[in-house]
Structures are given as structure tokens and as C-alpha cells.
N, CA, C and O of each residue as an XYZ file, in Angstrom:
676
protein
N     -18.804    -52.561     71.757
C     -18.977    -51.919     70.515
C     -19.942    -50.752     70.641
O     -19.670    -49.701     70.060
N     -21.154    -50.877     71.430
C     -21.775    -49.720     71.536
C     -21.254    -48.648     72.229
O     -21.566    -47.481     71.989
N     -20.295    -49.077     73.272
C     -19.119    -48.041     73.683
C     -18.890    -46.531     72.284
O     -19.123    -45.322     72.310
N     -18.371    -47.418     71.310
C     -17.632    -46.540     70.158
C     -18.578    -46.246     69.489
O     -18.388    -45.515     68.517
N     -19.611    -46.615     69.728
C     -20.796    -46.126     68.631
C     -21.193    -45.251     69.190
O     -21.338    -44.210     68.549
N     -21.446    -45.265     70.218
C     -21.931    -43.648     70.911
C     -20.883    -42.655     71.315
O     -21.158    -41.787     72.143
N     -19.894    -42.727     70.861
C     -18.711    -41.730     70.851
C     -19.012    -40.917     69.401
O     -19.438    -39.779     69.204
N     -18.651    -41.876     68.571
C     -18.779    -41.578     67.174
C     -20.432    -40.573     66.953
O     -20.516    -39.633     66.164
N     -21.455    -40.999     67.734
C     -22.570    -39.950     67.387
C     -22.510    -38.769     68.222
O     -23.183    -37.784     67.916
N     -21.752    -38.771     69.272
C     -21.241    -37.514     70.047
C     -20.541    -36.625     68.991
O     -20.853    -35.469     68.705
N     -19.429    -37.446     68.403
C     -18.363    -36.778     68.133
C     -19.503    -35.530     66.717
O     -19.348    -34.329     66.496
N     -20.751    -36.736     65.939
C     -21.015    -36.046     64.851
C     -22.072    -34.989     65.374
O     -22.576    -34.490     64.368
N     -22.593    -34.466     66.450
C     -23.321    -33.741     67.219
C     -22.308    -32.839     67.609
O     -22.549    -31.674     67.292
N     -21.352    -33.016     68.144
C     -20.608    -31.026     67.950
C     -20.176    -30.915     66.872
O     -19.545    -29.862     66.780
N     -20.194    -31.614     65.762
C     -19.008    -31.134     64.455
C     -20.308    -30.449     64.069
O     -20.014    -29.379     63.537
N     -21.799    -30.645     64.122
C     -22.611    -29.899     63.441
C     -23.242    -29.082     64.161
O     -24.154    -28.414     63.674
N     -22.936    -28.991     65.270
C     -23.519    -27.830     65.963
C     -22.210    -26.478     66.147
O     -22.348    -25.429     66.776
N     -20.952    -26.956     65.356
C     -20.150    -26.250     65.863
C     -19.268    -26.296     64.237
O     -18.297    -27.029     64.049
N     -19.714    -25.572     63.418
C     -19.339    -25.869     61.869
C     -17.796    -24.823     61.900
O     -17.762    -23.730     62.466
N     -16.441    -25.535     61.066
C     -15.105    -24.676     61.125
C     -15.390    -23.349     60.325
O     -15.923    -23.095     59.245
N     -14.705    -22.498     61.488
C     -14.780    -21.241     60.478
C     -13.683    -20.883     59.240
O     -12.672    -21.469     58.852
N     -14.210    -19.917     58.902
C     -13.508    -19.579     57.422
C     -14.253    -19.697     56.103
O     -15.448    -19.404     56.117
N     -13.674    -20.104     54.928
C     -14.330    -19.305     53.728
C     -15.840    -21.281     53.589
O     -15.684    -22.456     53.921
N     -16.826    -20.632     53.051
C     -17.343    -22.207     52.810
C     -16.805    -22.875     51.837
O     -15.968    -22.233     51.202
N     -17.026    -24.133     51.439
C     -16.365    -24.666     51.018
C     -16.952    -24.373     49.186
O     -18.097    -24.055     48.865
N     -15.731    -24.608     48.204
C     -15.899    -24.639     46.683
C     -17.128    -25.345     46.116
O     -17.297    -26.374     46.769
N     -18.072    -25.205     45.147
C     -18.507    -25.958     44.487
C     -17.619    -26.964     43.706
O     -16.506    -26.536     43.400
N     -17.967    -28.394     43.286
C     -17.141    -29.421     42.941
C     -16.884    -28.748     41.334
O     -17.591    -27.759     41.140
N     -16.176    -29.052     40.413
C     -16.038    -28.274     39.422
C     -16.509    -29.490     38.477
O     -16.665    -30.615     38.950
N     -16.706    -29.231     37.250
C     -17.604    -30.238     36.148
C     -16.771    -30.659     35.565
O     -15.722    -30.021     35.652
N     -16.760    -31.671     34.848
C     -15.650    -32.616     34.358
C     -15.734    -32.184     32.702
O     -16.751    -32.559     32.119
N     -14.946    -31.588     32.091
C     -15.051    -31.922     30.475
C     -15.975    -32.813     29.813
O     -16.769    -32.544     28.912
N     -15.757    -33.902     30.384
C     -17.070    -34.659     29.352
C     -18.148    -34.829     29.432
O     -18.745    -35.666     28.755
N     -18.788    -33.930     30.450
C     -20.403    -33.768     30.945
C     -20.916    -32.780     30.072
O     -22.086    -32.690     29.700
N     -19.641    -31.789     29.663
C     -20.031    -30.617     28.842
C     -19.026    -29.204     28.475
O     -17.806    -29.095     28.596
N     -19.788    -28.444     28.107
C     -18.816    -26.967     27.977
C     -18.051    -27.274     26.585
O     -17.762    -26.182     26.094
N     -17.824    -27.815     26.160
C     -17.230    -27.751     24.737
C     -17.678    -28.013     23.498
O     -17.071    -28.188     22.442
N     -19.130    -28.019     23.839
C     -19.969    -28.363     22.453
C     -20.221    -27.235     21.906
O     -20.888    -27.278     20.872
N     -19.769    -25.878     22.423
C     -20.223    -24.925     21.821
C     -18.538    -24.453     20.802
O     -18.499    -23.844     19.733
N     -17.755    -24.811     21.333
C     -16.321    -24.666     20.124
C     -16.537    -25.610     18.891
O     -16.323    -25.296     17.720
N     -17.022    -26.886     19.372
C     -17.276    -27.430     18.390
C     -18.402    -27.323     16.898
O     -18.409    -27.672     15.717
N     -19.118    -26.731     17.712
C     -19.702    -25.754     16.751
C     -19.313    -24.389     16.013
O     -19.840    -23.989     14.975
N     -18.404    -23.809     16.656
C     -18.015    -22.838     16.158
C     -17.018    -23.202     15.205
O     -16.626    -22.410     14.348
N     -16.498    -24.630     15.344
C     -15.165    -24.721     14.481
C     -15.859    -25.315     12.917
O     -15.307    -25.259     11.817
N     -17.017    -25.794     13.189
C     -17.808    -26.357     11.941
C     -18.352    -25.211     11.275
O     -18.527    -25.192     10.056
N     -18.655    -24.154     12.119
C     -19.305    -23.087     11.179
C     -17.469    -22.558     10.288
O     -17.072    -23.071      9.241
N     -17.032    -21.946     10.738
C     -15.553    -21.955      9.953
C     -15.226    -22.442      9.151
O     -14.858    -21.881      8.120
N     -15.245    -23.739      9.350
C     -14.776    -25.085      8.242
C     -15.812    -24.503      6.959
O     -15.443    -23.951      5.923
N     -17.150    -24.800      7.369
C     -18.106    -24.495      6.333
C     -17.789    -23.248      5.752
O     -17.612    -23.310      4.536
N     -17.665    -22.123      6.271
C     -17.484    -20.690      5.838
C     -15.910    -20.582      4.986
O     -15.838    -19.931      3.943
N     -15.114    -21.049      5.364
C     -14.060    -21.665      4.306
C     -14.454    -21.882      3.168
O     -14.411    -21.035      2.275
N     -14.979    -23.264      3.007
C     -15.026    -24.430      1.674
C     -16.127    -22.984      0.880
O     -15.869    -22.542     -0.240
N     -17.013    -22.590      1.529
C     -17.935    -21.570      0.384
C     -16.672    -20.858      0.012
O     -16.049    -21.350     -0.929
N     -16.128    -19.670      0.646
C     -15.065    -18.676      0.306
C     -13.736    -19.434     -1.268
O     -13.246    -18.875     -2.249
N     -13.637    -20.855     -0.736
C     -12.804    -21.249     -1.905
C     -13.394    -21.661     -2.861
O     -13.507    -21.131     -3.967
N     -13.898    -22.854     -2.403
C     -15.183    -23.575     -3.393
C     -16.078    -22.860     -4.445
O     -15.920    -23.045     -5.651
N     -17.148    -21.924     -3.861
C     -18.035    -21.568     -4.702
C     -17.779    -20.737     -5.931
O     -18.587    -20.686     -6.858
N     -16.333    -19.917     -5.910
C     -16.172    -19.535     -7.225
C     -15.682    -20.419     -8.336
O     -15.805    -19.988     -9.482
N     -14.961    -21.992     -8.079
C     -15.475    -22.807     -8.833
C     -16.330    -23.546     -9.020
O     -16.653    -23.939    -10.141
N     -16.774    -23.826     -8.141
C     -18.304    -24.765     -8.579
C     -19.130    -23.964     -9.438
O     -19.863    -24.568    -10.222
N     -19.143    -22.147     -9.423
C     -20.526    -21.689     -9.844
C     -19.928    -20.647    -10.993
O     -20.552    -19.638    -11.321
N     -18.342    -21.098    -11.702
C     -17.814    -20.248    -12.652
C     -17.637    -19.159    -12.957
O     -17.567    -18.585    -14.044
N     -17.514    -18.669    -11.322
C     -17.176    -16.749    -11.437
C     -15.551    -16.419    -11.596
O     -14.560    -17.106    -11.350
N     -15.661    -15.489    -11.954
C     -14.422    -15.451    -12.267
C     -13.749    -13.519    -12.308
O     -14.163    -12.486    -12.835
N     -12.597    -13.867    -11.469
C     -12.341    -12.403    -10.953
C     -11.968    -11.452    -11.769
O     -11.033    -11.680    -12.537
N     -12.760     -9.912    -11.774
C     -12.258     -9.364    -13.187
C     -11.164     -8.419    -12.877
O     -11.212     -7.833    -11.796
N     -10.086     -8.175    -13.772
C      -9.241     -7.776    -13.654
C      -9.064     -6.177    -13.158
O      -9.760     -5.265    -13.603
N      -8.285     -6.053    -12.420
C      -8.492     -4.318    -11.998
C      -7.819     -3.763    -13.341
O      -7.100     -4.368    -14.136
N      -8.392     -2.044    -13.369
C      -7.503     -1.276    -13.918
C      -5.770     -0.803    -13.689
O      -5.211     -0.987    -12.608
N      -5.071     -0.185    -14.878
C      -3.749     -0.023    -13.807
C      -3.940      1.180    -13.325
O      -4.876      1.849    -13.763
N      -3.122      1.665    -12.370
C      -3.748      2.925    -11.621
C      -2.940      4.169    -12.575
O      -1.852      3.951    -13.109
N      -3.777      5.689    -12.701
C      -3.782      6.317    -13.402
C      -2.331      7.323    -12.592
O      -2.225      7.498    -11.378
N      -1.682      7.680    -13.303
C      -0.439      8.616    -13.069
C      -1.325     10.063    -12.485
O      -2.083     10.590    -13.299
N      -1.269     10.370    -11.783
C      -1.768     11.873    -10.944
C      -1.187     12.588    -11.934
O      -0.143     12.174    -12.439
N      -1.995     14.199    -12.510
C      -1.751     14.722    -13.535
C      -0.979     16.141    -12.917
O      -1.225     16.840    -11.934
N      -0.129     16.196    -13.780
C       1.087     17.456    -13.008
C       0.483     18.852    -13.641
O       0.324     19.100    -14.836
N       0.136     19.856    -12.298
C      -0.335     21.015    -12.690
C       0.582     21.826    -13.039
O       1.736     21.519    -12.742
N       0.406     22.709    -13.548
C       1.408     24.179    -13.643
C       1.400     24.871    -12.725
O       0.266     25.227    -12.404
N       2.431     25.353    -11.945
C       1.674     26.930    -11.092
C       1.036     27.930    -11.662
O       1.049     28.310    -12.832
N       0.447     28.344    -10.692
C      -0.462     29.764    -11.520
C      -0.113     30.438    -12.303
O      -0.713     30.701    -13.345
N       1.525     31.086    -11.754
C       1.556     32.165    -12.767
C       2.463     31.954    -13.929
O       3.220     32.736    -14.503
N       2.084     30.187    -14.209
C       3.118     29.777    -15.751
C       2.074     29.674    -16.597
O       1.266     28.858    -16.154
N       1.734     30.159    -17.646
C       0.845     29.113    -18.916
C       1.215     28.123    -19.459
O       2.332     27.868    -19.910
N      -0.057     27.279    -19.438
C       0.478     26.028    -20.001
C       0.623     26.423    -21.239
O      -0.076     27.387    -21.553
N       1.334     25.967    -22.070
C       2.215     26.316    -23.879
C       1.175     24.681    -24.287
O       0.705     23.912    -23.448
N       1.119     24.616    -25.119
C       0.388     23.434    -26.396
C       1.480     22.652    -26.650
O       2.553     23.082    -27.075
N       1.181     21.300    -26.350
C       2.038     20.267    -26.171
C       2.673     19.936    -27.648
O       1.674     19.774    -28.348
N       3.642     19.784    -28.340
C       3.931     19.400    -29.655
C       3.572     18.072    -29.844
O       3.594     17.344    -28.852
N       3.211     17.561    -31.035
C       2.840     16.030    -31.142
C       4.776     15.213    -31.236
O       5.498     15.514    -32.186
N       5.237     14.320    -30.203
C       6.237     13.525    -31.232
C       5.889     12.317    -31.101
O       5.198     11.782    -30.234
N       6.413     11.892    -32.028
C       6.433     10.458    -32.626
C       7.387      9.415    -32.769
O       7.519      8.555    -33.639
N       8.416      9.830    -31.096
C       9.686      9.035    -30.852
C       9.099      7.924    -29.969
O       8.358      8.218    -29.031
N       9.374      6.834    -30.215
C       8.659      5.703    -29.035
C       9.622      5.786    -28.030
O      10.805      6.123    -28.076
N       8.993      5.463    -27.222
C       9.465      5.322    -25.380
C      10.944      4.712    -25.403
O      11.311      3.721    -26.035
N      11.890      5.733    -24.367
C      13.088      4.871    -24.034
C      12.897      3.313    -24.019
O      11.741      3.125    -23.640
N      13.452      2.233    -24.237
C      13.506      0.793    -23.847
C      15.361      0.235    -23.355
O      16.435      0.690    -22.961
N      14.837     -0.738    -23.654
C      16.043     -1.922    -23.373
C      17.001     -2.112    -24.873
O      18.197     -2.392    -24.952
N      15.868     -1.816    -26.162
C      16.304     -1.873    -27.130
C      16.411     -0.831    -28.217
O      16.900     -0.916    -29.344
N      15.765      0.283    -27.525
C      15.696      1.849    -28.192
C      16.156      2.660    -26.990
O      15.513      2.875    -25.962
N      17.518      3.118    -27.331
C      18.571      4.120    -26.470
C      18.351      5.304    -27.171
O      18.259      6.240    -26.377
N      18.261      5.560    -28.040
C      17.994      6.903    -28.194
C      16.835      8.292    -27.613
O      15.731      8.543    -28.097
N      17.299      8.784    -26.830
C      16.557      9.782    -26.379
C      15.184     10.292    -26.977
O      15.170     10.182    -28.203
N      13.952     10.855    -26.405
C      12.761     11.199    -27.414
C      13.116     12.479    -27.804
O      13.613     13.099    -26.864
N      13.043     13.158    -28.914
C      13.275     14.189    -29.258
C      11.985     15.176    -29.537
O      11.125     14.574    -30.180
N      11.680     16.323    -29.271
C      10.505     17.242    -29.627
C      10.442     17.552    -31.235
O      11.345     18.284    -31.640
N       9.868     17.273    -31.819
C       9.483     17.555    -32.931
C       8.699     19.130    -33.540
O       7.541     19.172    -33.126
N       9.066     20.385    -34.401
C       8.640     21.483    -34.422
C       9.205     22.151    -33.581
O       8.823     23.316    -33.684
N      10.212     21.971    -32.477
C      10.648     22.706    -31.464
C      11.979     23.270    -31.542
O      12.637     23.682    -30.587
N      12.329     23.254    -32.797
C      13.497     23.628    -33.229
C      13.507     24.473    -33.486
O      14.663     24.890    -33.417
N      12.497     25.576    -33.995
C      12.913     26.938    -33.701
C      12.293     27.981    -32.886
O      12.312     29.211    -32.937
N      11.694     27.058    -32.061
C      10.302     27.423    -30.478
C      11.622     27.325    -29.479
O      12.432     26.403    -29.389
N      11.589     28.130    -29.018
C      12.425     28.843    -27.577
C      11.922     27.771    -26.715
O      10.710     27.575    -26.626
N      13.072     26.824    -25.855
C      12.208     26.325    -25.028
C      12.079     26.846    -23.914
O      12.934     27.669    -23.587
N      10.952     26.530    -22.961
C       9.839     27.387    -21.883
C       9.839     25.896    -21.198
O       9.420     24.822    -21.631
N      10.713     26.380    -19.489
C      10.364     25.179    -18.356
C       9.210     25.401    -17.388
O       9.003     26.074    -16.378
N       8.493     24.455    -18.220
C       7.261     25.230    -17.185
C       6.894     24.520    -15.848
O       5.846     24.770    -15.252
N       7.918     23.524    -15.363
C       7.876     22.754    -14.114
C       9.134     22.367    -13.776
O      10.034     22.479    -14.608
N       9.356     21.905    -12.633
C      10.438     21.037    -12.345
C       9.820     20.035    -11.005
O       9.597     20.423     -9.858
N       9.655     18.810    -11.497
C      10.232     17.406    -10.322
C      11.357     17.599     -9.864
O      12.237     17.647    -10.723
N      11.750     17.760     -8.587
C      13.207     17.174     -8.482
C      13.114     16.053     -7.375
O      12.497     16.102     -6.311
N      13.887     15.022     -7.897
C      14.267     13.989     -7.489
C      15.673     13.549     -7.689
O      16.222     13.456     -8.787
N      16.276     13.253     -6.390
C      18.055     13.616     -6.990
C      18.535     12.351     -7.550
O      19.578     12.301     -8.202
N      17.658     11.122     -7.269
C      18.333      9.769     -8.276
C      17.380     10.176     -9.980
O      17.913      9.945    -11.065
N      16.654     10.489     -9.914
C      16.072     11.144    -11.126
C      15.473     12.142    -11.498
O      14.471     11.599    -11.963
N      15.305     13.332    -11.666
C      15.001     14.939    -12.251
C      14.103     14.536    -13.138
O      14.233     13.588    -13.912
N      13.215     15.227    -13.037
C      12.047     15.663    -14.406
C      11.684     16.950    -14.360
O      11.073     17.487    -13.435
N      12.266     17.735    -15.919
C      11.607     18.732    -16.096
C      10.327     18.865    -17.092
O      10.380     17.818    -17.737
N       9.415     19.468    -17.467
C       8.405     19.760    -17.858
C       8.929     21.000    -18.931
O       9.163     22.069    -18.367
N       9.149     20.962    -20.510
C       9.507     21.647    -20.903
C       8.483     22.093    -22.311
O       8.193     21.069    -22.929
N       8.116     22.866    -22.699
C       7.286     23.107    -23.713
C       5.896     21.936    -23.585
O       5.234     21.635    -24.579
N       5.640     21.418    -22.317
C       4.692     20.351    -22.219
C       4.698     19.184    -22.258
O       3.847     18.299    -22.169
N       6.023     19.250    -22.439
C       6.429     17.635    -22.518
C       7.507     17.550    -21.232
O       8.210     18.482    -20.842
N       7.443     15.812    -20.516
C       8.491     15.789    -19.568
C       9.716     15.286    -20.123
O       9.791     14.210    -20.717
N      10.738     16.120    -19.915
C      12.376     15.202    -20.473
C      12.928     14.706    -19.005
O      12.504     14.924    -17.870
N      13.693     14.190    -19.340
C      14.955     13.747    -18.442
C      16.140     14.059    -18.738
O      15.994     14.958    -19.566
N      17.424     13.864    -18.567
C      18.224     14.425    -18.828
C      18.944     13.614    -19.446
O      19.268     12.640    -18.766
N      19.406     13.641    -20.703
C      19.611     13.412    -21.839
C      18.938     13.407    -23.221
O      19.415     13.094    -24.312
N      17.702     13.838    -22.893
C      16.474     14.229    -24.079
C      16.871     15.674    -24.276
O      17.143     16.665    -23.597
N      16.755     15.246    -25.750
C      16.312     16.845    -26.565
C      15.197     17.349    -26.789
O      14.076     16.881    -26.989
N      15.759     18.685    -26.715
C      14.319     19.188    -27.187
C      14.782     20.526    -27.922
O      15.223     21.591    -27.490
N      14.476     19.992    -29.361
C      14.947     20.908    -30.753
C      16.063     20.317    -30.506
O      16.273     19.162    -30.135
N      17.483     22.023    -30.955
C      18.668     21.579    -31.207
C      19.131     21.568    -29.707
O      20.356     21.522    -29.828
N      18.907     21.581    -28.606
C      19.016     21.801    -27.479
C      19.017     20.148    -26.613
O      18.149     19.276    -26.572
N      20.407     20.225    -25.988
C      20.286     18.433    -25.129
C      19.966     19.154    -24.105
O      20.239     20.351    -24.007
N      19.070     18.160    -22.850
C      18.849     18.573    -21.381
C      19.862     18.005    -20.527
O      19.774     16.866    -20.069
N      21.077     18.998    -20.252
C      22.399     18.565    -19.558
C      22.408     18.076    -18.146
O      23.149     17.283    -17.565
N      21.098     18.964    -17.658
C      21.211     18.650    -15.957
C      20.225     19.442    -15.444
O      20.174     20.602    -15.851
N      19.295     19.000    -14.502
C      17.939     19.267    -14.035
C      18.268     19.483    -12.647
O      18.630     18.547    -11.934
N      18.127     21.082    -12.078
C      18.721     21.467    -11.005
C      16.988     21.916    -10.106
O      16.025     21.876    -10.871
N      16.786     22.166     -9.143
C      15.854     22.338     -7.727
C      14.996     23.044     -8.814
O      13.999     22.531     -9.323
N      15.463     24.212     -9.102
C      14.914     25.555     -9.493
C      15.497     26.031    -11.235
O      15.181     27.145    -11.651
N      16.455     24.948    -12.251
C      16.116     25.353    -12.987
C      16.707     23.938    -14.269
O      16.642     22.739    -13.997
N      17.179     24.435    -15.445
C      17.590     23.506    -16.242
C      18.434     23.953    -17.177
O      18.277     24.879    -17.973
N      19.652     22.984    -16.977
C      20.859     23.221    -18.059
C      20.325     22.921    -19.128
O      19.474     22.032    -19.100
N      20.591     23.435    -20.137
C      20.510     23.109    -21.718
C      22.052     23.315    -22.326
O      22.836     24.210    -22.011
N      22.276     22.190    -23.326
C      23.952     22.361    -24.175
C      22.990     22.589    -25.963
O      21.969     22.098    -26.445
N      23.975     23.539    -26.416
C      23.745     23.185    -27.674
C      24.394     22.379    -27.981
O      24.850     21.535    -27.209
N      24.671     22.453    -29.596
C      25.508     21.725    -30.336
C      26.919     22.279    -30.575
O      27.962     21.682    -30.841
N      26.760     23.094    -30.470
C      28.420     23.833    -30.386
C      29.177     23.977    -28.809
O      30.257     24.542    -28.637
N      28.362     23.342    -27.731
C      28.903     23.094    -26.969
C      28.835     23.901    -25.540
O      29.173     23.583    -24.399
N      28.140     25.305    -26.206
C      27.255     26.057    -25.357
C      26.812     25.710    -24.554
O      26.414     24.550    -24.662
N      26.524     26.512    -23.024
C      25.348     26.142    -22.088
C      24.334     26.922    -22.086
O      24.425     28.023    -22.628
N      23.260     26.543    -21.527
C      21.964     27.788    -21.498
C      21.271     27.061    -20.319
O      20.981     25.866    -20.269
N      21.023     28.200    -19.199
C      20.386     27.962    -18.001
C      19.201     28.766    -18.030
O      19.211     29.996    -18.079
N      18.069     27.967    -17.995
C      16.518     28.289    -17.808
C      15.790     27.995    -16.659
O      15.465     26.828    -16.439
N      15.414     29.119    -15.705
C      14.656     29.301    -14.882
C      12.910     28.749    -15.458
O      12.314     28.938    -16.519
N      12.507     27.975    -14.113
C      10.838     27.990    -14.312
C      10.328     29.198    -14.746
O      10.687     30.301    -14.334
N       9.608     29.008    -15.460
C       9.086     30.341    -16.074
C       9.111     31.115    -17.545
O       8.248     31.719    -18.182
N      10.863     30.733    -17.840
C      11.294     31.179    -18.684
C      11.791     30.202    -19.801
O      12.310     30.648    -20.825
């Protein structure tokens, strides 16, 4: 037996005087449950908490969200070289579902009408006429608005007439 016993301390006398080459060897790697994940777990509690305030505290502490405004229609300028004309007052209520009749200009029946803008939009036209916007089928005076073109606006009378008005005029 001491035969193999003194082989065996030979053998461990060149393995350390004579170490394998190449890369050294890895550090052992740490096991999950020694550590490293106590810090998610904290992060997932701060969340949780930062939640329940975000829902919670506006009922627990009776705030209550105030309503926005509705947003304001951008106001349509004139070009420079049109004057704005003084808007007539009317007193037709708004197209509906249950009022088809067109708004009509009131006093403008024997006032020349003056286009002093044009929207064009080809599923819907708006002209700007004596200060007021029509569409096409609104009157204005004895005058219907037949058709709202790039650059100007049909008008029909009542006798069946047309009258084409340039911006401006």
C-alpha cells in the first residue's frame, strides 16, 4: 500500500509544479437563493405602492377631475386686400336633424352680396359671404348659394338666374 501512496504524492508534485496551460479557470457562479433578486423585489413593491396612490388617492381624499374646455374654432381672417363688411345679426337656429331649412341672412336683401373668403373643401365648401359662413344651399337675401367653386361662388336667384362672384366682389 505504501507502494501507491507514494505514487499518488509523486503524481500530486508535478501536477503542481507543472499547472495546464490555457485560460484559468471560471469563478463558481452564485446560486439564486444566496441573493441578487432582492433588489427586483423591491422595485416591484415600490410600483405596486405607486399604483394604489395613482388610483386610490383621488378617492379616498375626494378630488375630483375638472372638466376641460371644448376647444375654440381658429378664427378665419380676411386677406388684406378684402374689408371685413359688418356681420348682419340672424336669428335662424342651426341646421339640425329636425330643422332642414337653410339659415337665411336677414337685412341682406337689398345689400349686394360681397365673398369675402372661400374654404374649399371638395366633400364640403364654405364660403364667407357678407360675414357670415354659408354652405351651399343657404341663402343669403333673395339669392340661394348654388355651388362653392376654388376661387369663386354661384349664386341662383329666384327666377332662376345665375350670378358668379369672385372673392372680392
Amino acid at each position: 500500500m505504501s507502494l501507491i501512496n507514494d505514487a499518488l504524492k509523486r503524481a500530486r508534485e508535478t501536477q503542481q509544479n507543472n499547472p495546464p496551460s490555457g485560460a484559468p479557470p471560471l469563478p463558481p457562479v452564485e446560486s439564486p437563493a444566496r441573493g441578487g433578486t432582492g433588489w427586483i423585489l423591491g422595485a416591484a413593491a415600490i410600483l405596486v405602492l405607486a399604483a394604489a396612490c395613482l388610483f386610490l388617492g383621488p378617492v379616498l381624499f375626494g378630488h375630483k377631475s375638472t372638466p376641460t374646455a371644448p376647444a375654440k374654432m381658429p378664427e378665419i381672417s380676411t386677406p388684406p386686400h378684402v374689408e371685413a363688411a359688418p356681420s348682419p345679426v340672424t336669428n335662424a337656429p342651426p341646421l339640425s336633424a329636425t330643422n332642414t331649412n337653410p339659415p337665411t341672412v336677414t337685412g341682406a336683401a337689398e345689400q349686394q352680396p360681397k365673398v369675402q373668403g372661400i374654404i374649399f373643401n371638395a366633400a364640403r365648401p364654405l364660403a364667407i359671404v357678407n360675414g357670415l359662413a354659408v354652405n351651399v344651399g343657404d341663402r343669403v337675401g333673395d339669392l340661394q348659394v348654388k355651388e362653392i367653386l376654388k376661387d369663386s361662388v354661384v349664386f341662383q336667384r329666384q327666377d332662376g338666374s345665375q350670378k358668379t362672384l369672385e372673392i372680392g366682389e
